[in-house]
TORVEXTOR-382928 format. One line per field, with one value per residue (C-alpha): x negated, y, z negated; residue in three letters; residue number from 1. Coordinates in steps of 0.1 Angstrom, whole numbers, plus 2048, in hexadecimal, padded with zeros to 3 digits. Each point is the difference from the previous one (the first is absolute). Layout:
// TORVEXTOR-382928
east <- c(X_...)
north <- c(Y_...)
up <- c(Z_...)
resn <- c(ALA_...)
resi <- c(NUM_...)
This chain:
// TORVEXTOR-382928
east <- c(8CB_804_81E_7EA_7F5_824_808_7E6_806_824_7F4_7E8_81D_818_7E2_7FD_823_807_7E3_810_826_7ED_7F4_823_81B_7E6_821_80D_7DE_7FB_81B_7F1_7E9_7DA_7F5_7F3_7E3_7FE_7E5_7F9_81D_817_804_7FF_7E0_7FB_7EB_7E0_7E2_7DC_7E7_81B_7FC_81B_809_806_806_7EA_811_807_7DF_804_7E6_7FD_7F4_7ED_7E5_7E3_7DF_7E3_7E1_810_823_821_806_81D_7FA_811_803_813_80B_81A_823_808_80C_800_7D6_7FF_80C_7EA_7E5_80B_801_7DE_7F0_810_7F2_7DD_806_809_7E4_7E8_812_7FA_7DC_806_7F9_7F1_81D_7F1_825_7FE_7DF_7F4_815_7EC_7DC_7EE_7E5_7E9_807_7F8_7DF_7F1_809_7EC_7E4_801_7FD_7E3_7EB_80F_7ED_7E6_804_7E1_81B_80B_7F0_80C_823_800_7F8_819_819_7F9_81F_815_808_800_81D_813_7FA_825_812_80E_7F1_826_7FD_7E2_80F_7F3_809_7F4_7D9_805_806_7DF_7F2_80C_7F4_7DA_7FF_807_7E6_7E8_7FB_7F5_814_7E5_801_825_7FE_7EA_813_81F_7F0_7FC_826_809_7EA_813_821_7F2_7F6_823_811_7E4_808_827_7FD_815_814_7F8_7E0_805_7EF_7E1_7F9_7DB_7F3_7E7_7DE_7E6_7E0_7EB_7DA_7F0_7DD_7E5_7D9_7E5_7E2_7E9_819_805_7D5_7FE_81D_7F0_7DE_80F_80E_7ED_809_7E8_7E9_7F9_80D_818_7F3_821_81A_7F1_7FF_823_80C_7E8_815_81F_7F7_7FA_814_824_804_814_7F0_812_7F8_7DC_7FE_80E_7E2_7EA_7DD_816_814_7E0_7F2_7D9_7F9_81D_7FD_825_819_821_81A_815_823_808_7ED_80E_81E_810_7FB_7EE_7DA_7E5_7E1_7E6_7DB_7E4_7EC_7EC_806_815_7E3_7EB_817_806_7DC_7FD_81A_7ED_7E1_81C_80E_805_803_816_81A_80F_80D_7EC_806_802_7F1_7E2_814_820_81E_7FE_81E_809_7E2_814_7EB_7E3_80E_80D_7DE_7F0_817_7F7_7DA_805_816_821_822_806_820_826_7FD_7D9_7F2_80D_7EF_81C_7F7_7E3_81C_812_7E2_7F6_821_7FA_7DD_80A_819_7EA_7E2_817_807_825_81F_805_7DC_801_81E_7EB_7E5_813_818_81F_81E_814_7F9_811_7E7_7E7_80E_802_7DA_7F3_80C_7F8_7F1_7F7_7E2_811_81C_7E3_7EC_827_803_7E0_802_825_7F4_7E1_81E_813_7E6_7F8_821_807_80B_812_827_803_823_809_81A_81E_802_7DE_80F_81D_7E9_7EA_81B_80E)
north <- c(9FE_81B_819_81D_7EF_7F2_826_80A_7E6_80D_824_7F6_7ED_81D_819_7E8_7FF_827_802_7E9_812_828_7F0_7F2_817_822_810_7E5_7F9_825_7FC_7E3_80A_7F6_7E4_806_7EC_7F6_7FE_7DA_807_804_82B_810_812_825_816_802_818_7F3_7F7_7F6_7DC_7DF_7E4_7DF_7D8_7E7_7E2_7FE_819_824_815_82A_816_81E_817_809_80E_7E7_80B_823_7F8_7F5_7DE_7E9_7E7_7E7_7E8_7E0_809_7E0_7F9_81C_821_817_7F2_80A_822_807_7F9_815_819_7FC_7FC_820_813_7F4_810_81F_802_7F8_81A_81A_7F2_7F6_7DB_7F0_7E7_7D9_7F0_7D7_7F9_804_7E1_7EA_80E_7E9_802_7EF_81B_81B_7F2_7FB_821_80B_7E9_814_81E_7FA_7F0_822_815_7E8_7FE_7F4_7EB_7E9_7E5_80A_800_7DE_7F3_817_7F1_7DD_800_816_7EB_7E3_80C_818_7EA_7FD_821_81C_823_808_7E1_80F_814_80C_7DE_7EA_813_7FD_7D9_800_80C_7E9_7E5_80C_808_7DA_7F7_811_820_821_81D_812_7E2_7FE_82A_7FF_7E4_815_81F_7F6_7F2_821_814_7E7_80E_826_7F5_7F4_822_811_7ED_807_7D7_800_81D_7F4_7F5_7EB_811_7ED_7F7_805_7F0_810_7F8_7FE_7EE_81B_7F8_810_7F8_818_7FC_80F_806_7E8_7E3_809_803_7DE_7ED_814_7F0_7DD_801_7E6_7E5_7DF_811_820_824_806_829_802_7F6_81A_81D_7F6_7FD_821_814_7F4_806_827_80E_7E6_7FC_7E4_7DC_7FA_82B_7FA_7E2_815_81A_803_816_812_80B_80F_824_7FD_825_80A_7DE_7FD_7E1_803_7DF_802_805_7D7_7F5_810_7EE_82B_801_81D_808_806_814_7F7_810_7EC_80B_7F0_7D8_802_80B_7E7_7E3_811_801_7DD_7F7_80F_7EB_7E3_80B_7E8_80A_7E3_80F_820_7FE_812_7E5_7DD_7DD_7F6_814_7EC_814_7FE_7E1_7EE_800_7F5_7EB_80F_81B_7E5_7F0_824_809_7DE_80B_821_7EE_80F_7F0_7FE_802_809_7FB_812_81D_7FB_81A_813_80D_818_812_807_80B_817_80F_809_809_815_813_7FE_80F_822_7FB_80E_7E7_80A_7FC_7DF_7F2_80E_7ED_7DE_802_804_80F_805_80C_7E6_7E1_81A_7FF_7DC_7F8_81F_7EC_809_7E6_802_812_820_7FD_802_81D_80A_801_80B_821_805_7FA_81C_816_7FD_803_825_80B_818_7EF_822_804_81F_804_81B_7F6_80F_80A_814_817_80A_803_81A_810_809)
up <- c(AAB_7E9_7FC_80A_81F_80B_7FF_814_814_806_807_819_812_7FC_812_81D_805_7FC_81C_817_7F8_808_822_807_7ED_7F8_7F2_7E9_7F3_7F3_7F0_7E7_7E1_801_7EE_7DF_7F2_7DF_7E3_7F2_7E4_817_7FF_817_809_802_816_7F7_80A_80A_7E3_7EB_807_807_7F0_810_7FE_80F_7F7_7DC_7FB_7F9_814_802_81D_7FB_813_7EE_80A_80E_812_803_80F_7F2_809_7F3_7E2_7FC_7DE_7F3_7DE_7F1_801_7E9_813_7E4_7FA_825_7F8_7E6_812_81D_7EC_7F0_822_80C_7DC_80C_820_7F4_7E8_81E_816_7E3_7FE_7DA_806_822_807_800_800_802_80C_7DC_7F8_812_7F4_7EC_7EA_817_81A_7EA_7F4_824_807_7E0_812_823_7EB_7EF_81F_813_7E5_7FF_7D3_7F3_7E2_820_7ED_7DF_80D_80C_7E1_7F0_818_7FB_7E4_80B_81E_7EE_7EA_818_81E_80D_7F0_815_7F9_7F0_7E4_7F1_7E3_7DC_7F0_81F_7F8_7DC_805_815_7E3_7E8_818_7FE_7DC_7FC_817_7EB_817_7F2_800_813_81B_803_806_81B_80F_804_807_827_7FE_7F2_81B_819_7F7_803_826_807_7F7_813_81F_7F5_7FF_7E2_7EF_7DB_7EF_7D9_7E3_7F7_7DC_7F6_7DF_7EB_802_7E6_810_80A_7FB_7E4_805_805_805_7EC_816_7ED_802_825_807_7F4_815_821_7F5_802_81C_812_81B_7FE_7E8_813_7FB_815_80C_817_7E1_7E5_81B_808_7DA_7F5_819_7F8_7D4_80B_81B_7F4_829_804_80F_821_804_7FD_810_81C_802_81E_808_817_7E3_7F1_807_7F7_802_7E4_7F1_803_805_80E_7FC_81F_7FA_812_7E5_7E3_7EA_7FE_824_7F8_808_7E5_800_7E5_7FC_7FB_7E0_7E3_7F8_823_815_7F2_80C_822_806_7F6_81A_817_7F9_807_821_81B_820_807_7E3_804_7D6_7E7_7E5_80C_7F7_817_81A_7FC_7EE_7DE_7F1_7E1_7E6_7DE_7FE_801_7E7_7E7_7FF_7FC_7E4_7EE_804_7F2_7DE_80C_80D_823_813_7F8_7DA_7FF_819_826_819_809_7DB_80E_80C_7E3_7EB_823_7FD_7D9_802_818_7E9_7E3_816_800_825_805_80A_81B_80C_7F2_815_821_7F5_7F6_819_7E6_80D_7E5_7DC_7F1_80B_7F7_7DE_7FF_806_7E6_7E2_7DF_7EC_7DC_801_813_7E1_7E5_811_802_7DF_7F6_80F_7F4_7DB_805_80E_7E6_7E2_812_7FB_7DE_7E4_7EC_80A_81B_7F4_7E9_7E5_805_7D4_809_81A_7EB_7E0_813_815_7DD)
resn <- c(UNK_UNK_UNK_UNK_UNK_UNK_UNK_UNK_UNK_UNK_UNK_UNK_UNK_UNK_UNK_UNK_UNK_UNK_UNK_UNK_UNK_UNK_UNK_UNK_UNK_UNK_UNK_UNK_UNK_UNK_UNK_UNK_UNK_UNK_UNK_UNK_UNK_UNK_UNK_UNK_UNK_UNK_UNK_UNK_UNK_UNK_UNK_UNK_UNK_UNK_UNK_UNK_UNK_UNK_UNK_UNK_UNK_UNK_UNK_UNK_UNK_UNK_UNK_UNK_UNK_UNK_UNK_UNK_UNK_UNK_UNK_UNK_UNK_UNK_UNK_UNK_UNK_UNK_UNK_UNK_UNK_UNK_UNK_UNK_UNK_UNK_UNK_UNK_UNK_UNK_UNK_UNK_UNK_UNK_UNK_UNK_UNK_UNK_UNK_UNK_UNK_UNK_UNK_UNK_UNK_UNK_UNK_UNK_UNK_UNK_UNK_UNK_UNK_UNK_UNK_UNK_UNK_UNK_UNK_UNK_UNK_UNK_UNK_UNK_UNK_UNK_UNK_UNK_UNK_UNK_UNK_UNK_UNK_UNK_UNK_UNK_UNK_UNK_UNK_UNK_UNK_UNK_UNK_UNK_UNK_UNK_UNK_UNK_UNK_UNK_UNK_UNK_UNK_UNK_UNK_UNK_UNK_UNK_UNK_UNK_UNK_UNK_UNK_UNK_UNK_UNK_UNK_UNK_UNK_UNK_UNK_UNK_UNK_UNK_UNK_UNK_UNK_UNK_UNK_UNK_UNK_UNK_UNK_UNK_UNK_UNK_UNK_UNK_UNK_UNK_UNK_UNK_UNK_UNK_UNK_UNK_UNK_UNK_UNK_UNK_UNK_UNK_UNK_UNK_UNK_UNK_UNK_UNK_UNK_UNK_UNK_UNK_UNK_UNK_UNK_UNK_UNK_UNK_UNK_UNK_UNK_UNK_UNK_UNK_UNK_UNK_UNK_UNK_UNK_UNK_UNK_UNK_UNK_UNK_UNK_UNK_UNK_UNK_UNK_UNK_UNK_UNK_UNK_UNK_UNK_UNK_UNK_UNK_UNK_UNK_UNK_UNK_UNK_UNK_UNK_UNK_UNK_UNK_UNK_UNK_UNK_UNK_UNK_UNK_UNK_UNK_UNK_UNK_UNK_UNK_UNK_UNK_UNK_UNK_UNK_UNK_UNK_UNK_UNK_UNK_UNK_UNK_UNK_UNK_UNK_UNK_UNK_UNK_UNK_UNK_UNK_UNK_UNK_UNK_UNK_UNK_UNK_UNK_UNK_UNK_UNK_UNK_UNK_UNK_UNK_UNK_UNK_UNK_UNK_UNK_UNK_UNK_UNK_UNK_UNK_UNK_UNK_UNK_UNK_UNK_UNK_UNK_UNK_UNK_UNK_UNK_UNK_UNK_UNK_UNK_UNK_UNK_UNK_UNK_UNK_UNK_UNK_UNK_UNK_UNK_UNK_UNK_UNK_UNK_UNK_UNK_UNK_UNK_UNK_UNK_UNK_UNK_UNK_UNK_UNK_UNK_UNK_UNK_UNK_UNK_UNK_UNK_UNK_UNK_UNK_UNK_UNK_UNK_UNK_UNK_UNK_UNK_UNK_UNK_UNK_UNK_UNK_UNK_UNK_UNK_UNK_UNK_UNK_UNK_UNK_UNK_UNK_UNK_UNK_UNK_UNK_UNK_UNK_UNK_UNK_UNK_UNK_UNK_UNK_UNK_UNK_UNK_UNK_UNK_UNK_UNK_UNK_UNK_UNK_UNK_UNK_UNK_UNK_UNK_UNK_UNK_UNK_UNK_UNK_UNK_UNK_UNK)
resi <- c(1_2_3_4_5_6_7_8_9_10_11_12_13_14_15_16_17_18_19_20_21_22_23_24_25_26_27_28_29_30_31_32_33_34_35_36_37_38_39_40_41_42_43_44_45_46_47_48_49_50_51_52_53_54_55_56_57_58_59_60_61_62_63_64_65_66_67_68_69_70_71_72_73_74_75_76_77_78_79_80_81_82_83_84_85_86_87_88_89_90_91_92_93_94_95_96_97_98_99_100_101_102_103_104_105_106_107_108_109_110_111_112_113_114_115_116_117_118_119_120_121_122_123_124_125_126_127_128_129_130_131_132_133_134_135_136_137_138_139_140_141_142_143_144_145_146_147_148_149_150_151_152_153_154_155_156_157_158_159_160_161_162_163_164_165_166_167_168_169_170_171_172_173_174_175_176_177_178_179_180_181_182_183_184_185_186_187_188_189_190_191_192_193_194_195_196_197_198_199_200_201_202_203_204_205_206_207_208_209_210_211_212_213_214_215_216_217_218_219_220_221_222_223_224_225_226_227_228_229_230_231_232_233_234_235_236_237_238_239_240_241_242_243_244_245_246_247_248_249_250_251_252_253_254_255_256_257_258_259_260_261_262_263_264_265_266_267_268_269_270_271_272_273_274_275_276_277_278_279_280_281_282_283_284_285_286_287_288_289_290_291_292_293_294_295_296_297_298_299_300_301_302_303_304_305_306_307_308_309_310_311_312_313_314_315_316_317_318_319_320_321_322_323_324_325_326_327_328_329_330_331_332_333_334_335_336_337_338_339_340_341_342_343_344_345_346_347_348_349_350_351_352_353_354_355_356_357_358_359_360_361_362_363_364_365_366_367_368_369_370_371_372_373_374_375_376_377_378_379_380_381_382_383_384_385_386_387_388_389_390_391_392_393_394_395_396_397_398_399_400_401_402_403_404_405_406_407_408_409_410_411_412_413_414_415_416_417_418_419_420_421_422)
């Protein structure tokens, strides 16, 4: 038994006894001081008011007492802390700083259940999250996931520092990850963290590293090179009519796949050949309103000769939704004497060349993100790359600039002034 519990030990004793003596001998027992308790140290321990908070042994254990807000009331908390009593004090003290910062509504107090939060935790919460807002990424995120877990299976929210991401890093740079992949692979961890101080989960979030990025496609069609993969795209020998209406739309309107996928004839208003995309179906969660004129009209109306009554999607595959056709578009590229897949043209190129036809048509920017669905100007900027061409029109019109400019000085010498000022 330790010296702090032999005392109280003793003054326990010598309050029973001074009870029994008051019952017995009132007068002699007012007469005798009050038993004074004692901290762990041995000092003696001073009047304290509420919400300062305790300190106390359990055993050989140093443990604090303190009340702190939870679910709108103050409640007593209670921690083991070490054998150390002056660790115990600092930590009462830090505990009662986080109080007072939540009372002045500086900082919502979390206190010691952010110990015990692990990484795990905060990731399924990210989960809930996005099947509560129904995110069309769910998929995306899985897969994004997959790594993270792998490596931060087991570590509490409070381990994951600076250095702790920078060593995740290191670790998929040596498996021969991208920086691009390794980004989007802590961008949910990251978003993660953000929940957690949202639901005043955690008081802290780590700063996230983000490596540079240099991989952005750079590969535009030209209309003929793009007329002659559509006319290949055939399945067993036959044109497939649903493909090249699918693929014509996407080369002049830049909509993304999954978006027009998602179109139905509901979504189409015959009388002001209009289309709206519903805002559920749009990655900016934001509805779009496109009018149907020229080259687009001509492909509506050829969906319309291809309605099924038995499909309610405008463009589908012998009324099934339309899937994976690399194939297909490989074999068509082939056809038309062009490369085929990540290191040739890939699909999702129409809408890259939509977005800069767009800007090269005259149409304004911000007119062009309504119709392509961006939602910031920087991916805007992204897809309207210049390539060589634009620098040698560039140049072009600079040199005609320049050769109309005077070639005699506009600057009086200052030896002229003075000649005929005199």
């Amino acid at each position: 038994m330790s010296a702090h519990d032999l005392r109280e030990q003793a003054r326990r004793e010598y309050e029973k006894a001074l009870e029994k003596l008051s019952k017995v001998f009132p007068e002699a027992a007012a007469g005798l001081p009050e038993p004074q308790p004692t901290s762990p140290s041995g000092e003696p321990i001073t009047t304290k008011r509420r919400g300062q908070g305790r300190i106390f042994l359990r055993g050989r254990i140093f443990w604090i007492a303190y009340y702190a807000p939870k679910n709108g009331r103050m409640v007593e908390v209670r921690e083991s802390v070490g054998t150390s009593e002056a660790a115990a004090q600092k930590q009462l003290d830090e505990r009662l700083h986080e109080v007072k910062n939540h009372k002045k509504g500086i900082k919502a107090f979390v206190g010691p259940r952010q110990e015990k939060v692990t990484v795990e935790e905060l990731l399924k919460d990210l989960e809930r999250d996005y099947t509560i807002h129904n995110r069309s990424s769910w998929r995306r995120l899985k897969s994004h996931l997959t790594h993270i877990r792998s490596y931060f299976r087991s570590d509490r929210a409070r381990s994951v520092t600076r250095s702790r991401l920078l060593a995740y890093i290191e670790f998929r740079q040596k498996e021969g990850a991208a920086n691009a992949t390794i980004n989007r692979e802590l961008e949910p961890l990251q978003r993660a963290f953000s929940l957690a101080l949202e639901n005043e989960t955690l008081a802290f979030a780590p700063q996230f590293p983000s490596l540079p990025e240099d991989n952005a496609r750079q590969v535009f069609f030209n209309r003929a090179d793009f007329l002659k993969v559509v006319a290949n795209l055939k399945v067993r020998g036959k044109i497939d009519t649903d493909l090249q209406d699918f693929m014509n739309w996407f080369f002049y309107t830049g909509m993304r796949p999954k978006e027009t996928k998602s179109l139905t004839w509901a979504a189409f208003d015959k009388e002001k050949w209009t289309i709206r995309l519903e805002a559920k179906n749009a990655k900016t969660r934001r509805s779009r309103k496109l009018a149907i004129d020229g080259e687009l009209r001509n492909i509506l109306q050829r969906r319309i000769a291809a309605r099924r009554l038995d499909c309610p999607l405008i463009f589908h595959r012998r009324g099934k939704v339309i899937g994976d056709f690399r194939k297909i578009w490989k074999g068509a590229c082939e056809a038309a004497g062009l490369v085929g897949g990540l290191n040739g043209y890939i699909p999702y190129d129409c809408r890259r060349t939509a977005v800069r036809n767009l800007i090269r048509s005259g149409v304004e920017e911000s007119t062009a993100m309504k119709i392509s669905g961006h939602r910031t100007r920087s991916m805007l900027d992204r897809y309207n790359i210049q390539d060589d061409q634009d620098i040698q029109e560039a140049m072009v019109k600079v040199t005609e600039y320049v050769s109309t400019l005077p070639v005699e000085s506009q600057v009086v010498s200052l030896g002229k002034v003075k000649t005929e000022a005199s």
